[in-house]
C-alpha positions as CSV (number, residue, x, y, z in Angstrom):
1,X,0.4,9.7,43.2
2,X,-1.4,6.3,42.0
3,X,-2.6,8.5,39.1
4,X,0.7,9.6,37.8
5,X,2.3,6.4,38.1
6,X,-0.8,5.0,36.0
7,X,0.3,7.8,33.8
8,X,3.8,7.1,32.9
9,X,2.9,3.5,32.6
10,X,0.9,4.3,29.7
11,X,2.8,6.8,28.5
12,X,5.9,3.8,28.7
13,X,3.6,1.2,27.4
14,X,2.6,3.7,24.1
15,X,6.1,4.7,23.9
16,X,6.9,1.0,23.6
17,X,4.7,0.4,21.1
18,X,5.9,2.9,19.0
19,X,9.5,2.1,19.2
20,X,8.1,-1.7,17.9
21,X,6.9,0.2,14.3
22,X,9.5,1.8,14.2
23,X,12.2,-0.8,14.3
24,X,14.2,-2.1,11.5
25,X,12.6,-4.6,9.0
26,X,12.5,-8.4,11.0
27,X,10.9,-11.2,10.5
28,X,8.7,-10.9,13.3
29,X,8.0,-7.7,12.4
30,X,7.8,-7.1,8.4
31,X,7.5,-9.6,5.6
32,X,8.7,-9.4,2.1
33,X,6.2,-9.7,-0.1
34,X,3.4,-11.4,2.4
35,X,2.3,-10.4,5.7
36,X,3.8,-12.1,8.3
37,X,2.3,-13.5,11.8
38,X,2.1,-11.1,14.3
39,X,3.1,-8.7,11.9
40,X,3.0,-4.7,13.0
41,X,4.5,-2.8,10.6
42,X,4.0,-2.3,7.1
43,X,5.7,-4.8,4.8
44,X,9.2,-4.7,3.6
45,X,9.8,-2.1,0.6
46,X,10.4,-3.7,-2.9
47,X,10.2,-0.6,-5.0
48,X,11.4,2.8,-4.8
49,X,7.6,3.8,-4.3
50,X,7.4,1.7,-1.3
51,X,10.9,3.0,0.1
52,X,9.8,6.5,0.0
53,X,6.3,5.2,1.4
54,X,7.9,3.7,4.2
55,X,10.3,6.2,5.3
56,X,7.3,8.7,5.7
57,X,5.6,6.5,7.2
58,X,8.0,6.0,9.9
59,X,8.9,10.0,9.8
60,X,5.4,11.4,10.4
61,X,5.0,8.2,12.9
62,X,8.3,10.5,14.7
63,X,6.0,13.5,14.9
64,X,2.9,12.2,15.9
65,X,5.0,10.2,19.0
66,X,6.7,13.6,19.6
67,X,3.1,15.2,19.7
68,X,1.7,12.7,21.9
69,X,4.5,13.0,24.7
70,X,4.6,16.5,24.8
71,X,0.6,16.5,25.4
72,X,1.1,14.1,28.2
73,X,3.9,15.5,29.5
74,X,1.2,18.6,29.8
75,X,-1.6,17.0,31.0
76,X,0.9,15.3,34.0
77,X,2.2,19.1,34.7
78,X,-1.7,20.5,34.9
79,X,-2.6,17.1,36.9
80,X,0.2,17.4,39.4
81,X,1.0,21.2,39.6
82,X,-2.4,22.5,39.0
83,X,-4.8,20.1,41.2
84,X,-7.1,21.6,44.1
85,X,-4.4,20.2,46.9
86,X,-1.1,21.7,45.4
87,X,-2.8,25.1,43.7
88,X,-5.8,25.9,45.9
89,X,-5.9,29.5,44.5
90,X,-5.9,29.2,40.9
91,X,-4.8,31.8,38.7
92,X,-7.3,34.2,36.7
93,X,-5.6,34.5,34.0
94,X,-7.1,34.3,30.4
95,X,-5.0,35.3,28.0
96,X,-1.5,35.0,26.8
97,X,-0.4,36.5,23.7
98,X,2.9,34.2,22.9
99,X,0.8,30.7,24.0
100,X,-1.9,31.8,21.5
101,X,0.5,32.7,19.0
102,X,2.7,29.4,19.6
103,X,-0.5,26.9,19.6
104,X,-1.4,28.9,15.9
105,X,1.8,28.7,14.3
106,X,3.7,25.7,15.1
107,X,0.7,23.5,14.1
108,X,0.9,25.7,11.0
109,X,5.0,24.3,10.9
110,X,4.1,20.7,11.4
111,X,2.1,20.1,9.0
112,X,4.3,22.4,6.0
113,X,6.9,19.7,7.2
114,X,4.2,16.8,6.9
115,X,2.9,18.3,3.6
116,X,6.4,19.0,1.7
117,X,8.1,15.4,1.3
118,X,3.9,13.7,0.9
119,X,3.8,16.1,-1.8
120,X,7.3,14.7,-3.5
121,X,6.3,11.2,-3.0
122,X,2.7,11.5,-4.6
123,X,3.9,13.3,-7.5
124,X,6.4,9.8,-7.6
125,X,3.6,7.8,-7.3
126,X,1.2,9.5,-9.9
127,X,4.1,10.6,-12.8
128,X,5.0,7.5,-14.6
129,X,8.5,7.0,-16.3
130,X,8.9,5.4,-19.4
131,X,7.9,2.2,-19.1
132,X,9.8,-1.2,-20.1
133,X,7.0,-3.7,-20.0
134,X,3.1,-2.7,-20.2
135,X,0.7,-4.7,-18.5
136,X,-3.3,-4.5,-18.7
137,X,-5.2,-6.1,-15.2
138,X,-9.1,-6.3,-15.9
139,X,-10.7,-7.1,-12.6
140,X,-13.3,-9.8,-12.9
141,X,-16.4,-11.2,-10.2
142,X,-14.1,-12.7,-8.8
143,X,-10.3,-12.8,-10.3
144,X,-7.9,-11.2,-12.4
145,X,-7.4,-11.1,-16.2
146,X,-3.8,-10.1,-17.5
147,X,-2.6,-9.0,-21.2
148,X,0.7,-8.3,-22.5
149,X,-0.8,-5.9,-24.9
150,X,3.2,-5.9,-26.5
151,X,3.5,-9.9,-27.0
152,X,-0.4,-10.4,-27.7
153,X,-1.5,-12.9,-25.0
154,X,-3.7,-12.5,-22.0
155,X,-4.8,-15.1,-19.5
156,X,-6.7,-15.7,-16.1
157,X,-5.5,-15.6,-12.7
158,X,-7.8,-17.9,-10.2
159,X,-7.1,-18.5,-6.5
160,X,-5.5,-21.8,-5.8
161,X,-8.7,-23.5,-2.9
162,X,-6.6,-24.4,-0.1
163,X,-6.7,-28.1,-0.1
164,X,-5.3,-28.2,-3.2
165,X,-2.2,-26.0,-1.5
166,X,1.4,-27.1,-2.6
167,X,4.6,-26.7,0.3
168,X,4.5,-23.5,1.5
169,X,2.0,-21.7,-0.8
170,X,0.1,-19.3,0.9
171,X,-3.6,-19.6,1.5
172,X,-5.6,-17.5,0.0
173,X,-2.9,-15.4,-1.4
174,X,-1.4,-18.3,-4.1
175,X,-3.2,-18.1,-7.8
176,X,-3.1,-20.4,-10.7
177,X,-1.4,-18.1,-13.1
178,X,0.8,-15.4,-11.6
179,X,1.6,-12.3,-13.3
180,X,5.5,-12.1,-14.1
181,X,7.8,-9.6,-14.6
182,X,11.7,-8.7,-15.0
183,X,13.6,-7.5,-12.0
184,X,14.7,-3.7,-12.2
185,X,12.3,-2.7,-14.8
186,X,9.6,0.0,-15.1
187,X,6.5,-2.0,-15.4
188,X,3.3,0.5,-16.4
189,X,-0.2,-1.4,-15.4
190,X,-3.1,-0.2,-17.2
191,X,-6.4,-0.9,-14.6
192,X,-9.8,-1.4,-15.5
193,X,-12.8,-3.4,-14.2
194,X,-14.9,-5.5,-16.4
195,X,-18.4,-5.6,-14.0
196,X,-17.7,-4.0,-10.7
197,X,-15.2,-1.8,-8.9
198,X,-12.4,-3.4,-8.3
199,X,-8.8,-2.4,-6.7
200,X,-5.4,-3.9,-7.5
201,X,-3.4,-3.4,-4.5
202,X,0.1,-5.2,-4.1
203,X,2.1,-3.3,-0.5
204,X,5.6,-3.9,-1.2
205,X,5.1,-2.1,-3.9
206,X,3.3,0.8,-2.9
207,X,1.0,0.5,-5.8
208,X,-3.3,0.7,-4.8
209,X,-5.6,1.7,-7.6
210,X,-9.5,1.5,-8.4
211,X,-10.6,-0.8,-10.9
212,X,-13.5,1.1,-12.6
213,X,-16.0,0.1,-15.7
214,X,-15.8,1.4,-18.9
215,X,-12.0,3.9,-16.9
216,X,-8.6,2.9,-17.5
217,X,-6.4,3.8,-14.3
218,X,-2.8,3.7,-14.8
219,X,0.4,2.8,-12.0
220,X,3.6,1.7,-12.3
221,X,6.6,0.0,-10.4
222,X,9.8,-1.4,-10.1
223,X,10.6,-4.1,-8.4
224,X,13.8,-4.2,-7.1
225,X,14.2,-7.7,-5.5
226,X,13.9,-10.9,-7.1
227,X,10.6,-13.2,-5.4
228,X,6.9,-13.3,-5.0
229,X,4.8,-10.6,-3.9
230,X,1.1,-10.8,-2.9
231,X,-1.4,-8.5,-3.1
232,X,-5.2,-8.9,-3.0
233,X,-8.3,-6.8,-4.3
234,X,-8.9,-3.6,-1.7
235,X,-12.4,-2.9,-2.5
236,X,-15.7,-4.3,-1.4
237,X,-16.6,-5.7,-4.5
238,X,-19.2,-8.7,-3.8
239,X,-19.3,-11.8,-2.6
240,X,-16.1,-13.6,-3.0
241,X,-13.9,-10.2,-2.9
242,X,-12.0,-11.8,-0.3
243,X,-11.3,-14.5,-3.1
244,X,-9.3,-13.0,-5.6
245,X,-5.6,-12.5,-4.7
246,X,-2.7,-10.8,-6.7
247,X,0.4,-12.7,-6.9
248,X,3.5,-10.7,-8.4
249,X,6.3,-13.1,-9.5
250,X,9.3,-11.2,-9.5
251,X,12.4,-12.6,-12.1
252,X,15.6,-11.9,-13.7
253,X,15.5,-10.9,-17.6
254,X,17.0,-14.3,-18.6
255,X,14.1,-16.4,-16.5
256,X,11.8,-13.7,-17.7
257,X,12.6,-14.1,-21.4
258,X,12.2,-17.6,-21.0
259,X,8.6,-17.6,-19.2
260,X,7.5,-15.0,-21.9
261,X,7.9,-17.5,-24.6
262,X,6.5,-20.0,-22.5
263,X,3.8,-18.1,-22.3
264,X,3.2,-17.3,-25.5
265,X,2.6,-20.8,-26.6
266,X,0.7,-21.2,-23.3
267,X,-1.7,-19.1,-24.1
268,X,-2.0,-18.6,-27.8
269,X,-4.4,-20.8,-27.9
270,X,-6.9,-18.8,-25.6
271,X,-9.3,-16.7,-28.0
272,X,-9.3,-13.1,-27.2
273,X,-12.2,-11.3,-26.9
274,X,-13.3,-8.5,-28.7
275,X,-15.7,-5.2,-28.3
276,X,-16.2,-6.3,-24.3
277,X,-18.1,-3.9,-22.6
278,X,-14.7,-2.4,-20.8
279,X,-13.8,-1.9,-24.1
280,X,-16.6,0.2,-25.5
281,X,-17.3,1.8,-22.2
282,X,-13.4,3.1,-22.1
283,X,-13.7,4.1,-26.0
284,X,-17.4,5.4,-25.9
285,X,-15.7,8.0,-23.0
286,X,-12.6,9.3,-24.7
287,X,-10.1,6.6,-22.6
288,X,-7.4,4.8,-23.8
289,X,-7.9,1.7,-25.6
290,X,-5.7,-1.5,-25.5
291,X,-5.9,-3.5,-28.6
């Protein structure tokens, strides 16, 4: 009897636990844009990529809880029906035709269900609309490098250090030039990697691609709600990789209009460089070529 009660208190504390991922975005739970402390789920959806992500997330999260009960509820059954003391003369048998056929083909079921909607979602993911604004992210040892292929200007986003930290800028997350867009519009990034492999990964948006030499990757999103979103690089790329952050400002089309010709006097000064070995490599393999 000490045994089963162990046994539904893990099953209660698991079950717990679950319910908490599950839960309606909070605070405590979710952040927009950032992680938050103590944070369990994923972040808060900004994009419709990131809606859909979330949602089957939180449905195949369903199926696996479902899953895991029904085993325990199982094992408790064998563990309390089936021990030496309540079944001293176990049954011989060793076969069952409708068990065998029911563990083969509902397995099969689950994961058609599974399959189906990750199928819709990638193809959401990989098929890019037409885009509004094009942007070009080069990942450097150790930052980011942005162009706006369409108004000619590119410039470099640095990590803030932290003691130089304004309010309530986020350490190691906040950078010295952010990359901006309009709220509500398709924005296509072009990826690519100037040294090393890179990754430019920002989670409310549901957007994680490689940075690669001499390849041009391509993602898109939308951001749907007005703020800043953070994102860093995901991939082990040397020794300051935890150093080179993503930060997403997202703005309406009037602020946006206004920071774009900002910008362009900003930065028109900056030379821009020519025939860099992304460049060659990505035209030297048959990729696209930004000029």
């Amino acid at each position: 009897m000490p045994v089963f009660l162990r046994t539904i208190a893990i099953a209660a504390a698991v079950m717990a636990f679950a319910a908490s991922l599950l839960m309606p975005e909070g605070a405590a739970y979710a952040g927009l844009g950032k992680a938050t402390p103590w944070q369990i789920g994923m972040q808060d959806p900004a994009s419709p990529v990131m809606e859909q992500v979330y949602w089957f997330h939180s449905f195949v999260l369903w199926i696996v809880t479902a899953i895991t009960i029904f085993v325990l509820v199982l094992l408790v059954i064998v563990m309390v029906k089936f021990n030496a003391r309540a079944n001293p003369t176990p049954s011989r048998t060793t076969h069952n035709t409708l068990v065998e056929v029911l563990w083969t083909v509902v397995p099969v079921l689950i994961l058609v269900v599974i399959a189906l909607p990750s199928f819709r979602i990638l193809f959401l993911q990989l098929n890019t609309p037409p885009a509004d604004l094009t942007i070009k992210a080069t990942g450097v040892t150790w930052n980011w490098k942005y162009e706006y292929p369409d108004a000619g200007f590119e410039f470099d986003s640095l990590i803030v250090p932290e003691k130089e930290l304004k309010g309530d800028q986020p350490r190691l997350l906040t950078v010295d030039n952010e990359l901006v867009v309009p709220v509500n519009k398709v924005v296509r990034v072009l990826v690519t990697g100037f040294d090393v492999i890179h990754a430019f990964t920002v989670p409310s948006f549901g957007i994680k691609i490689d940075a690669i030499p001499g390849r041009l990757n391509e993602t898109w999103f939308t951001a749907t709600k007005e703020g800043w979103y953070y994102g860093q690089c995901s991939e082990l790329c040397g020794k300051d990789h935890a150093f080179m952050p993503i930060a997403v400002h997202v703005v309406s089309d009037a602020e946006y209009t206004s920071w774009l010709e900002q910008a362009k006097k900003k930065y028109a000064a900056a030379p821009k460089p020519t025939d860099k070995p992304t460049d060659v490599a990505a035209a030297a393999s048959g990729g696209y070529q930004l000029q």
